[in-house]
N, C-alpha and C positions, 0 to 999 in steps of 0.2 A: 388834459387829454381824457381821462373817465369823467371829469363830468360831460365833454363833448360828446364822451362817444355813447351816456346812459340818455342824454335828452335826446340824441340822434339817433339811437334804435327804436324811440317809443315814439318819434315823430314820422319816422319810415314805417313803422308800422301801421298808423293811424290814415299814410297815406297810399299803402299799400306799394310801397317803393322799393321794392326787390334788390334793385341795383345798388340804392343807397346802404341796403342793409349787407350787401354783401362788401360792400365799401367795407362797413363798421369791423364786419368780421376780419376784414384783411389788418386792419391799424391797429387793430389786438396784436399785431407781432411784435409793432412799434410798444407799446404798452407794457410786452414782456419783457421785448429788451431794454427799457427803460431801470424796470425795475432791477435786473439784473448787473445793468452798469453802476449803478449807485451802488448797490449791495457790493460791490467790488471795490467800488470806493469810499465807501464806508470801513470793510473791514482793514481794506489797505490802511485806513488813519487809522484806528484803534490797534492795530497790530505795533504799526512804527512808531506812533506820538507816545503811546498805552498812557491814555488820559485813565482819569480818577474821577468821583466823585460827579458831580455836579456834570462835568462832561461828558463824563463815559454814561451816565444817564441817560445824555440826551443824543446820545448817539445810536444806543440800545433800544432807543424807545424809536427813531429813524427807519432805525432797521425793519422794525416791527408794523410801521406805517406802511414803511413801499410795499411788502408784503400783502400787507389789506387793502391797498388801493389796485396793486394786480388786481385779486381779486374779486374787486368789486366793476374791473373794467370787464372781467368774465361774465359778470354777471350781464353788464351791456350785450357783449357778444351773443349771451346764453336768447338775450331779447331778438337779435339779430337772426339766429339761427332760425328761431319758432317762423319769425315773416319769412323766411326765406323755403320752411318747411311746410306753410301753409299753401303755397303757389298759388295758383288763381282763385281760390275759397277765400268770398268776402266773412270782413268781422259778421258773428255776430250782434253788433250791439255797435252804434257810433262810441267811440273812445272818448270819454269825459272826464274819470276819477283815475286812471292810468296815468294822464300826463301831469295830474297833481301827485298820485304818488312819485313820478319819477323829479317830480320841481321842487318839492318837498323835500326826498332825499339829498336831490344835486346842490339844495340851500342849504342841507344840515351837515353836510360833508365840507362845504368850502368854508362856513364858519368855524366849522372847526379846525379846520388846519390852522385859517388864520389866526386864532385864538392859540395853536400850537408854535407858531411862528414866533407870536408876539408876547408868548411865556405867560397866558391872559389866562391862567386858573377858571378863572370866577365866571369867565364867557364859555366858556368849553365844559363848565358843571353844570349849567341852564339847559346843553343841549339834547342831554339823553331824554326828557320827559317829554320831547317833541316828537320822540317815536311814538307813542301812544297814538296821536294823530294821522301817523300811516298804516298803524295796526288798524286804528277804525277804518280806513278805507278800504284797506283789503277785507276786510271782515264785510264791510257794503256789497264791494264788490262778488264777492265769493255766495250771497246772497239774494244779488241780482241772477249772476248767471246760474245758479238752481232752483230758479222761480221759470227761464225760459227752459232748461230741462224738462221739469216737471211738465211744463206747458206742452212741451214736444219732445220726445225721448231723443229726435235726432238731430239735437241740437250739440247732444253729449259732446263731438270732437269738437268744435267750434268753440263751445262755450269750457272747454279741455283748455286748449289752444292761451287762453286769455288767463285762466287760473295760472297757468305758467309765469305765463307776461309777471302777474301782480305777486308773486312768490318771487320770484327774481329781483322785484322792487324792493318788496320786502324787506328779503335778507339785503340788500345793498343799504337801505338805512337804518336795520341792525349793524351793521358795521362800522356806522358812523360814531355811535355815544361809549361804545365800549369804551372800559377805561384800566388800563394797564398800569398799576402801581409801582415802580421804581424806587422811591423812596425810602428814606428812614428815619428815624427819629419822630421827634414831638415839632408840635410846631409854638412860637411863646406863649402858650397859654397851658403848655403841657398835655393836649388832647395828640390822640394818635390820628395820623393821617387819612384812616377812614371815617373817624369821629369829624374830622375836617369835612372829607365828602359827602357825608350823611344831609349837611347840612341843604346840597345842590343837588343832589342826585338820588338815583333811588338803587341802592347797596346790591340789587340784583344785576347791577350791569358792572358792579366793581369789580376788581384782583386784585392779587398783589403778590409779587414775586420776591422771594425772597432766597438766599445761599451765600454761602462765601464763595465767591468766585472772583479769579485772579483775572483782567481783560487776557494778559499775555495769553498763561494758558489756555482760555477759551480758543484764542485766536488758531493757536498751535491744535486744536483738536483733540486737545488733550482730556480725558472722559473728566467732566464734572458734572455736578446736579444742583436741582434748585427746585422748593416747594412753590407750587400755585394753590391760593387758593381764596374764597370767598365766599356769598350766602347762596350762591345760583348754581349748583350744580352745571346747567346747561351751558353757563357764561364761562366758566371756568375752566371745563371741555373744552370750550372754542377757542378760548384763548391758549389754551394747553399745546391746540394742535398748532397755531400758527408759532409760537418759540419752542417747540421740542426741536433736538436733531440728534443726528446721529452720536455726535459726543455730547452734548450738552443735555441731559435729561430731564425733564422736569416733571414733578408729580404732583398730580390734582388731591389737595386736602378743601373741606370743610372749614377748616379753625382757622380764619381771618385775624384772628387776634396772635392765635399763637406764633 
């Protein structure tokens, strides 16, 4: 469903498709209620089964997916809105690096689930260094359209209009390589598990969560806490805000080791 609905706001927009894009906006409803029913049945099993270890991990870690894939269908929507705000004002600029950022994204995102699905470590640590690759286009892009600015001052909303588009991309495959540590221990070689990831990824898009936390309690809302933290400040905020809630607290440290 988000990746339909990120390739089908940047394709409606490329063809100046109103209707379609106002489509897009509407199956965001679908999208949130998606996320919403799982969440429900998610916490429904960990409340009655109250798995441990190894499951309650990966239940935890579920939760925190459907979350960032809402999200990132916002981010579709967010595409959807701009065409739909722009009204009869053609692009400026035929759409060329847009629909790679957004094929790019929708490729880093599906690989990754699958690689989530299929417990594939080693495939899912390859794919954060492939944001670099949509950072460079945004960075092209955002440099083309202030080359037609300068060129004509009254290009400024127009070439506005697009900066949005390629932000919205952006952050949609930042969303994809972040990596949420759950875990514990060593792995047989005695390295800790970010010594593990160091090896696939680049420590700035790492976390890691950590607290004595009971599922039961959690479940019950009963106030608990738990540290985040990592080398990226920015990552570690972002991650901070999608697991904080009301009872369960979580505070942004620095010291990944500790």
């Amino acid at each position: 469903m988000v990746e339909h609905a990120l390739i089908g706001s940047v394709e409606a927009l490329k063809k100046r498709d109103i209707k379609a894009a106002q489509a897009i906006i509407v199956e965001d409803k679908a999208i949130n209620k998606k996320r919403f029913d799982l969440e429900d049945q998610l916490v429904t099993l960990i409340a009655t089964q109250q798995p441990m270890a190894q499951d309650l991990r990966f239940l935890a870690s579920t939760l925190e997916i459907v979350s960032e894939l809402e999200r990132m269908g916002d981010y579709a929507k967010g595409i959807a809105n701009i065409n739909v705000r722009m009204g009869d004002e053609k692009l400026l600029k035929p759409l060329i690096d847009l629909p790679r950022m957004a094929q790019k994204g929708v490729d880093m995102l599906h690989r990754a689930l699958t690689a989530y699905i299929n417990n594939d470590a080693e495939t899912a640590m390859t794919i954060p260094v492939e944001d670099d690759e949509v950072d460079a286009l945004y960075n092209q892009i955002y440099r083309e359209l202030m080359v037609f600015v300068i060129e004509d001052p009254k290009n400024i909303e127009r070439a506005n209009w697009l900066l949005w588009v390629a932000h919205n991309l952006e952050r949609f495959a930042d969303r994809a390589p972040m990596f949420l540590s759950l875990g514990k221990g060593l792995d047989p070689s005695g390295r800790r598990l970010s010594q593990v990831a160091s090896e696939f990824l680049d420590l700035d898009r790492y976390v890691a969560l950590s607290g004595p936390n009971i599922a039961r309690e959690m479940m019950l809302d009963l106030p608990t806490a738990a540290v985040i933290a990592g080398t990226s400040r920015d990552t570690v905020l972002a991650m901070q805000q999608v697991v904080n809630g009301f009872a369960f607290r979580v505070y942004a440290h620095d010291d990944l080791l500790g």
